[in-house]
C-alpha positions as CSV (number, residue, x, y, z in Angstrom):
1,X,50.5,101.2,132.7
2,X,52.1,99.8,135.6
3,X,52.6,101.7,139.1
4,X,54.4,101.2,142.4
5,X,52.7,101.6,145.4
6,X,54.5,102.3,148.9
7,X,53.7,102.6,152.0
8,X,56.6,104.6,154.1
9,X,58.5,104.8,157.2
10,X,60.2,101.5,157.2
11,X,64.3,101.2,158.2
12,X,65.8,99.5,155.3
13,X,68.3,96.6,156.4
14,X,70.1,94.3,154.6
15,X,72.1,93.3,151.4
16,X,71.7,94.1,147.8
17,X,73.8,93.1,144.8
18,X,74.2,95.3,142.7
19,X,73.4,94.8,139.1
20,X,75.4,95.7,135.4
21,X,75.7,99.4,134.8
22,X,73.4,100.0,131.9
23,X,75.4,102.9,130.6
24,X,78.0,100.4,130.2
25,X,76.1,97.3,129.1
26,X,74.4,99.7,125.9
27,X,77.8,100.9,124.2
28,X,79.3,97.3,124.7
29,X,76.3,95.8,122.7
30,X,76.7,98.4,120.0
31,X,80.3,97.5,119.8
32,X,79.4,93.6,118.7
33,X,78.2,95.3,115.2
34,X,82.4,95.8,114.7
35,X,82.8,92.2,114.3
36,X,80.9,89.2,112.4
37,X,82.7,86.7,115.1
38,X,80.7,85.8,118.3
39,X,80.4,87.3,121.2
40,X,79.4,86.5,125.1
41,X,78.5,89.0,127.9
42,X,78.1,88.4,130.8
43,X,76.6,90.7,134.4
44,X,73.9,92.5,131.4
45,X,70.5,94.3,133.9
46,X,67.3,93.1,132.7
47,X,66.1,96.8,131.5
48,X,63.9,98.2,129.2
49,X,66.6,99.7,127.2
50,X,68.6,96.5,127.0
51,X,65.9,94.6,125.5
52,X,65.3,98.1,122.8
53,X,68.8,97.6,122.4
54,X,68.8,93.7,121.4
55,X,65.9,94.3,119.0
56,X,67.6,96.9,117.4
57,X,70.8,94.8,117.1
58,X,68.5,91.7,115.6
59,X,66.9,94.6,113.2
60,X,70.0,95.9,111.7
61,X,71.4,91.8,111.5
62,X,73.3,90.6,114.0
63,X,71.8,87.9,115.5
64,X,71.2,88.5,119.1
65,X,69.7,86.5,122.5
66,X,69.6,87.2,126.1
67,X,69.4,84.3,128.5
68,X,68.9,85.6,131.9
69,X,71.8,88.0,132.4
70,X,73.8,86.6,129.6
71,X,73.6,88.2,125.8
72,X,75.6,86.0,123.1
73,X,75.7,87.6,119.7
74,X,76.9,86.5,116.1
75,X,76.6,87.6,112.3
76,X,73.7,86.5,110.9
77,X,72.6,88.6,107.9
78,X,74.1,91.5,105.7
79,X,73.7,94.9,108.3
80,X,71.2,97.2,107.3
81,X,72.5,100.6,107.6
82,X,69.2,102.1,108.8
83,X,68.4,103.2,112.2
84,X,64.3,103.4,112.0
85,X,62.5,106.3,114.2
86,X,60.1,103.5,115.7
87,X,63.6,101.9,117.5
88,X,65.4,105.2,117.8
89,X,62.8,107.1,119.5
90,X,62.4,104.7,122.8
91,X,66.3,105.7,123.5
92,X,68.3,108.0,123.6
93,X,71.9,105.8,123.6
94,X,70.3,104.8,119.7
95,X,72.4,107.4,118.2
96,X,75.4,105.2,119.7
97,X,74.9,103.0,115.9
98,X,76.1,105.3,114.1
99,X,79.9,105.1,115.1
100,X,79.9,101.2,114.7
101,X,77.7,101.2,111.4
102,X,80.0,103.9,109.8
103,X,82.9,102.2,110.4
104,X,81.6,99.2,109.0
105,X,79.3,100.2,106.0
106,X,80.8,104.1,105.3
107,X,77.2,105.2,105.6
108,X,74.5,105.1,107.7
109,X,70.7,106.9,108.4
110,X,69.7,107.5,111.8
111,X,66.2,108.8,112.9
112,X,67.3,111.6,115.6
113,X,67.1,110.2,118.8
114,X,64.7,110.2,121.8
115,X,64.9,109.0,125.6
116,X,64.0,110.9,128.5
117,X,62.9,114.9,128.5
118,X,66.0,116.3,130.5
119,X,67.1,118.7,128.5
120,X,68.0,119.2,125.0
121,X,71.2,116.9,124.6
122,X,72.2,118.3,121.6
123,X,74.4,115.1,119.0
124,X,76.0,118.2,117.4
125,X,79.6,116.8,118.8
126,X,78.9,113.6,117.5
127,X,78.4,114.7,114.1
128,X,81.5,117.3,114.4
129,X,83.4,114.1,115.0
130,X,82.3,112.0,112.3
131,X,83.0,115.3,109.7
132,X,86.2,116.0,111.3
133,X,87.0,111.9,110.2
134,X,85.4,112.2,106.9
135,X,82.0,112.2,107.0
136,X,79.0,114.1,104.7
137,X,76.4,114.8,107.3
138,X,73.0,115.8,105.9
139,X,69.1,116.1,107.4
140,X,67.2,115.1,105.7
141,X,62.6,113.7,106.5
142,X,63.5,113.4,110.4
143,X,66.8,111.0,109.8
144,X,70.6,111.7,109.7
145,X,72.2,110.9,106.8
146,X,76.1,110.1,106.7
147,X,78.4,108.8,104.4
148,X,82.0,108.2,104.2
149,X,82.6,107.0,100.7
150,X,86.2,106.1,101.0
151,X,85.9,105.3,104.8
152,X,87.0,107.4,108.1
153,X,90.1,108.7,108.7
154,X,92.0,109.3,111.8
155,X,91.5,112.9,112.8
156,X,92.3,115.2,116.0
157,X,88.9,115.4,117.6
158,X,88.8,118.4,120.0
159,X,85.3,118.0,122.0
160,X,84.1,121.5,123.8
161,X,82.2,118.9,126.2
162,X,83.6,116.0,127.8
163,X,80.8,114.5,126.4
164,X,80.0,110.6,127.3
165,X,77.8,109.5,124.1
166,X,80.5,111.6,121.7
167,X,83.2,110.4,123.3
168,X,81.9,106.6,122.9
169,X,80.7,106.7,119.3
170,X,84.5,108.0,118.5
171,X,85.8,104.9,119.7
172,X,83.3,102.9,118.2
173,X,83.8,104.3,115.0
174,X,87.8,105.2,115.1
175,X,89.1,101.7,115.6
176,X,88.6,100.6,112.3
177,X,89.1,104.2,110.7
178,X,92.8,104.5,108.7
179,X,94.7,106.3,111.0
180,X,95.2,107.7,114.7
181,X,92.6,109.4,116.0
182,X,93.1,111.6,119.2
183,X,90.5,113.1,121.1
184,X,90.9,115.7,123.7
185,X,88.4,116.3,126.4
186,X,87.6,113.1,126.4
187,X,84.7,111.7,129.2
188,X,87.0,110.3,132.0
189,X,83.5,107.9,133.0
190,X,84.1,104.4,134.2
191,X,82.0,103.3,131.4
192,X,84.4,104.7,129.1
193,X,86.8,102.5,130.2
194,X,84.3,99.6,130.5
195,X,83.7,100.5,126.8
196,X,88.2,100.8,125.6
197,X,88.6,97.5,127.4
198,X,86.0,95.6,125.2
199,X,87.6,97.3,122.4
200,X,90.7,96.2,123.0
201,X,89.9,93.1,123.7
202,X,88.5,92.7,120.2
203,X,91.9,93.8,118.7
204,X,91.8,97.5,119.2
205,X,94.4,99.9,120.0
206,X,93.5,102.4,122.5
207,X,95.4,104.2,125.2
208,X,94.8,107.0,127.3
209,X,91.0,106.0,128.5
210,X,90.1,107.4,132.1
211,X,92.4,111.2,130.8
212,X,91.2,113.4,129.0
213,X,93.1,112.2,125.9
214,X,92.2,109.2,124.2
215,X,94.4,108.1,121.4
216,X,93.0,105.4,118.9
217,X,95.3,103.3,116.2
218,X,92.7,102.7,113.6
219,X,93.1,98.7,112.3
220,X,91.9,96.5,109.2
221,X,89.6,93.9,111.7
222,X,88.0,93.2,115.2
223,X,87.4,90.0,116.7
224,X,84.8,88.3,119.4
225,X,85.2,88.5,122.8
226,X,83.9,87.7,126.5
227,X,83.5,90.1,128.9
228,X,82.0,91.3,132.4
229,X,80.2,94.2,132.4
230,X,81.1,96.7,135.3
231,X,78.4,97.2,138.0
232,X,76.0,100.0,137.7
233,X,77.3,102.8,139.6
234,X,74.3,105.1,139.9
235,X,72.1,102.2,141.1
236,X,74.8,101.6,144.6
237,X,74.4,105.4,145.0
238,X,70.6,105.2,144.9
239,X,70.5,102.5,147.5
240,X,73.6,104.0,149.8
241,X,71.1,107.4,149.7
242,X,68.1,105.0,150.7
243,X,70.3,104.0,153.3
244,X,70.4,107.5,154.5
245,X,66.6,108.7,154.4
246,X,65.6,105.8,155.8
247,X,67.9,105.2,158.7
248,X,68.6,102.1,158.0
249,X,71.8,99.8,157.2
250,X,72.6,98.6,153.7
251,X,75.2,97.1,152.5
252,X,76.2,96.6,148.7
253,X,77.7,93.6,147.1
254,X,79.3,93.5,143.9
255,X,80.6,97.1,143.4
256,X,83.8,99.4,142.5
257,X,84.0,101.7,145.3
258,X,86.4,104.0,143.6
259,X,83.3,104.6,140.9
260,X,81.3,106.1,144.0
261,X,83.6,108.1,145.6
262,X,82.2,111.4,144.7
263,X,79.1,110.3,146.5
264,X,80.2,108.1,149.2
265,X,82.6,111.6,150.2
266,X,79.4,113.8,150.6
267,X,77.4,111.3,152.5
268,X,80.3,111.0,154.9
269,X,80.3,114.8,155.2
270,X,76.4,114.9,156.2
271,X,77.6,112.2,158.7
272,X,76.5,108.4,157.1
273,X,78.8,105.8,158.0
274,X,80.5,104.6,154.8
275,X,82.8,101.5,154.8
276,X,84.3,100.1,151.8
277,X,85.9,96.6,151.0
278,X,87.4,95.4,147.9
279,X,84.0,94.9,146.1
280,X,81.3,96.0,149.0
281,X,79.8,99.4,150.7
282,X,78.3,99.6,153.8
283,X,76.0,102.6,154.4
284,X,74.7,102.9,157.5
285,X,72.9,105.2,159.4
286,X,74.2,106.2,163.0
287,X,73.0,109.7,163.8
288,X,71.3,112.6,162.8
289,X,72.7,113.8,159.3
290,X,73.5,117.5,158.2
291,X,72.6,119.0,155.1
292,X,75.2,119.6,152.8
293,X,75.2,121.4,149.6
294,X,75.9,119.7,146.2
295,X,76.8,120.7,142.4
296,X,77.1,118.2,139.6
297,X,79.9,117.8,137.3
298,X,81.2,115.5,135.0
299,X,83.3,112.4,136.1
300,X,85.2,112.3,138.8
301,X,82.8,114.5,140.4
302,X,79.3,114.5,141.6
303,X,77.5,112.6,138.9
304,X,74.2,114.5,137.6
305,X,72.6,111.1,137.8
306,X,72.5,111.0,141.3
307,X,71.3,114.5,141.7
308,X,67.4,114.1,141.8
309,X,68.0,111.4,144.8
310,X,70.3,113.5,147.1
311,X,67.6,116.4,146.6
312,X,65.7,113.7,148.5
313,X,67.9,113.6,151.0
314,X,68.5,116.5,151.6
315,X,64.7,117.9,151.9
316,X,64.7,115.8,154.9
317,X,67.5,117.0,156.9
318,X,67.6,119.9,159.5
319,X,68.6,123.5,157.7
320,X,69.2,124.5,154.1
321,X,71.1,122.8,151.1
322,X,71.8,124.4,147.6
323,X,72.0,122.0,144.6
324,X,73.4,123.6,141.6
325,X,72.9,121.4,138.1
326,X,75.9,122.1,135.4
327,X,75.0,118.8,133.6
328,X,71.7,119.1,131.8
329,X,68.9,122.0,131.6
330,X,65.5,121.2,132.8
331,X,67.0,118.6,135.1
332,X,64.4,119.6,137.9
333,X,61.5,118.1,136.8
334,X,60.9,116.2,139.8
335,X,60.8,119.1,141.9
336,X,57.1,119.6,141.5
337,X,56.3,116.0,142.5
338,X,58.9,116.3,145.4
339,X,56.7,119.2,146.8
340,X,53.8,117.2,146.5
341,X,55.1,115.4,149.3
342,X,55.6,118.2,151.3
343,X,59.4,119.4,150.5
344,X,60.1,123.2,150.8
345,X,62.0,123.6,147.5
346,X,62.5,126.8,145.1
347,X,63.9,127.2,141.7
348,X,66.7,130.1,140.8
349,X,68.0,129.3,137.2
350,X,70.6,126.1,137.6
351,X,69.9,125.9,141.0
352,X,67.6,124.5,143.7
353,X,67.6,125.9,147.4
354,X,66.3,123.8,149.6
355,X,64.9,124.4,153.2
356,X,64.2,120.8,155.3
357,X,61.1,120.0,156.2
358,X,60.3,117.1,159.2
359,X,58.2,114.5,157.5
360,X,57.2,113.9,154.2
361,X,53.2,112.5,153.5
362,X,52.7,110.2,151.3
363,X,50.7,110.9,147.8
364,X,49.9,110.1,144.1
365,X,52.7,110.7,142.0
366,X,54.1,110.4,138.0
367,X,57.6,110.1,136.6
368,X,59.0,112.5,134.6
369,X,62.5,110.5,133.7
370,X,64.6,108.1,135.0
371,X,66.6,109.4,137.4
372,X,63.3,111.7,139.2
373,X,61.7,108.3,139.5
374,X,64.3,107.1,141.6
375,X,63.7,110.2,143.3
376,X,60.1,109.6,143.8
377,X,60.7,105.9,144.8
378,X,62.8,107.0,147.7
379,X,60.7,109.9,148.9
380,X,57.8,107.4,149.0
381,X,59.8,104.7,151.3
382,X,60.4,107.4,153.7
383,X,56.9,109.4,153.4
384,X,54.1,108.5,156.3
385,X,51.1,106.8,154.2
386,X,50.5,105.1,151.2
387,X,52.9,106.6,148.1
388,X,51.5,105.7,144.2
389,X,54.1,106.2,141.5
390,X,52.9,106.6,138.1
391,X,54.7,106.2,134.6
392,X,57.2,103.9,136.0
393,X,58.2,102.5,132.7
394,X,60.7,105.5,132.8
395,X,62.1,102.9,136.3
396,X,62.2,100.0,134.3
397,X,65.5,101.5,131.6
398,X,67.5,101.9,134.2
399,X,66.7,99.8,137.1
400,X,66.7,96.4,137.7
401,X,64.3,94.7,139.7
402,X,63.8,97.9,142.0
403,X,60.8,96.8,143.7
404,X,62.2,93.7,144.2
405,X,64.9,94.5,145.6
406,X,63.7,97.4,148.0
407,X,61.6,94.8,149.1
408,X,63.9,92.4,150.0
409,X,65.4,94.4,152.7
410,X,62.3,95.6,154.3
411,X,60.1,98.1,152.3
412,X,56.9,98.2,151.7
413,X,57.0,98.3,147.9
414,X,54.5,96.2,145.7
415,X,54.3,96.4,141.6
416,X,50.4,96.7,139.7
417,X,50.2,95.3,137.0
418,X,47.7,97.4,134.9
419,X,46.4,95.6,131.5
């Protein structure tokens, strides 16, 4: 397997552009399955997951090719309504077919999902939703089985998480349902949004996206479309916090700042110099920082995403930070490759206390999910000595070009290519 090798200390300096949000990109390329006319996005990251994604799409029968950072999509074959367990288990977002696929066939079996080892993740909302619109739901060798045999119907969906993936697979099953369907508690994520628009664009009739009530008009048929993907979020943060351990001065191009203000307001509060334009962020480093502590929540606050990289952060600043994680359980399994660089970090439950320590060394070190390889990545371009990160595969689902792009403003980042 590949690994990333760095050797730290440099000030990071210059510009990076910042590539489609995945989290967006995925639902969007699900939602081409809800129409049989062709499709053209545009702004899609060269991940991992996108490619699973495009094979699963080809799989099921919609005829699917990525050029560069273009995907064009149209009908091809009857759909399959079978999710297999060797597609399903690479991702997590997989269970994301089933809203698109019921809609369209009234029945569809989905290996449960896989992904990365954060915590549980429970699809129990997802498959309240789809009973709640008409759905059988049964278990059945490892695979979910639902049917609808007369279709969904519009239903009140009350979720008792603002949960992301449920609230997506509602909308990608409820516009063709007969009927409104509300649901309250809706995810309030940019992606979400992202996600209505496409819809909508396709013929859907949504209102409400970015509140916590999302009302759907079911109709008979959805049409093609072209569309932008929004840039990836959780990537700018990564680099602003680069920006930050490395005293250096970064400045992102194509961005939302509004998408990053829950980050961009605590960085300012530890003392980074954050200026925003229409579509750019500058982060830049001008004096010592201050720790400051940090709790995740769901959208518009702190996103848990980000969490591994501002533990980072804050291990090497002067006094003591608390991060408290209401997101995900076992989200702190980067904390034992975070000590192996030297950071002073306990565990209490939910939360991690954090004392700051001067210097980080360099040393051998293995990915545990995404978001902690991030995590790793930056405490290596910061650490003194030569930094090996294993198990990076986890990197490449989520992040475009990293090393490339580290390395085009000044680290000391090189790929291996192990055969």
């Amino acid at each position: 397997m590949d690994k990333i090798v760095i050797n730290g200390g440099r000030k990071l300096k210059g510009e990076v552009i910042v590539s489609g949000a995945k989290n967006s990109a995925l639902p969007i390329l699900f939602a081409t399955l809800l129409t049989d006319e062709p499709v053209t996005i545009t702004n899609v990251p060269s991940l991992a997951d996108i490619d699973t994604t495009i094979t699963f799409l080809n799989f099921i029968g919609k005829k699917t090719i990525k050029k560069g950072n273009i995907v064009k999509t149209d009908y091809s074959n009857k759909y399959k309504p079978l999710a297999p367990y060797d597609l399903v288990r690479k991702m997590r977002a997989s269970i994301l077919i089933m809203g698109p696929l019921l809609a369209r066939l009234n029945k569809v079996d989905v290996s449960l999902p896989g992904g990365c080892t954060i915590g549980a993740r429970p699809i129990d909302m997802h498959l309240d939703a789809f009973r709640k619109m008409g759905a059988k739901i049964s278990v059945e060798g490892g695979y979910i089985k639902t049917f609808a045999k007369d279709g969904l119907k519009g239903a009140v969906v009350n979720l008792k998480f603002p949960s992301v993936g449920t609230t997506e697979n509602v909308l990608l099953s409820a516009v063709l349902a007969n009927g409104k369907t509300t649901i309250v508690n809706a995810a309030t994520e940019p992606e979400i949004e992202d996600l209505a628009n496409v819809l909508n664009k396709m013929g859907a009739k949504i209102t409400g996206t970015g509140t916590k009530k999302i009302v759907i008009e079911g109709v008979y048929k959805l049409y093609g479309f072209t569309h932008e993907v929004i840039p990836d979020r959780i990537e700018a943060a990564t680099y602003m916090i680069a920006a930050a351990i490395t005293k250096g001065n970064i400045t992102l191009k194509k961005v939302v700042p509004k998408h990053l203000k829950a980050v961009s307001d605590k960085l300012k509060k530890c003392g980074l110099c954050v200026k925003e334009t229409e579509d750019t962020i500058s982060a830049k480093w001008i004096k010592n920082l201050k720790p400051h502590d940090m709790k995740t929540e769901v959208y518009p606050g702190f996103p848990t995403d980000v969490q591994a990289q501002w533990m980072v952060l804050m291990c090497l600043l002067n006094g003591n930070a608390r991060i408290e994680e209401n997101i995900f359980e076992n989200r702190f399994m980067h904390v034992s490759e975070l000590q192996r660089f030297g950071a002073d970090i306990t565990i209490d439950g939910k939360v991690v206390n954090i004392k700051g320590v001067e210097k980080f060394s360099g040393a051998p070190v293995m990915v545990s999910d995404l978001r902690a390889g991030a995590a790793l990545i930056l405490a290596g371009l910061v650490a003194e000595g030569e930094t090996v990160v294993s198990r990076i595969y986890h990197l490449d689902r989520g992040y475009d070009m990293i090393e490339k792009k580290f390395k085009k403003i000044g680290a000391d980042i090189r790929r291996i290519h192990n055969r």
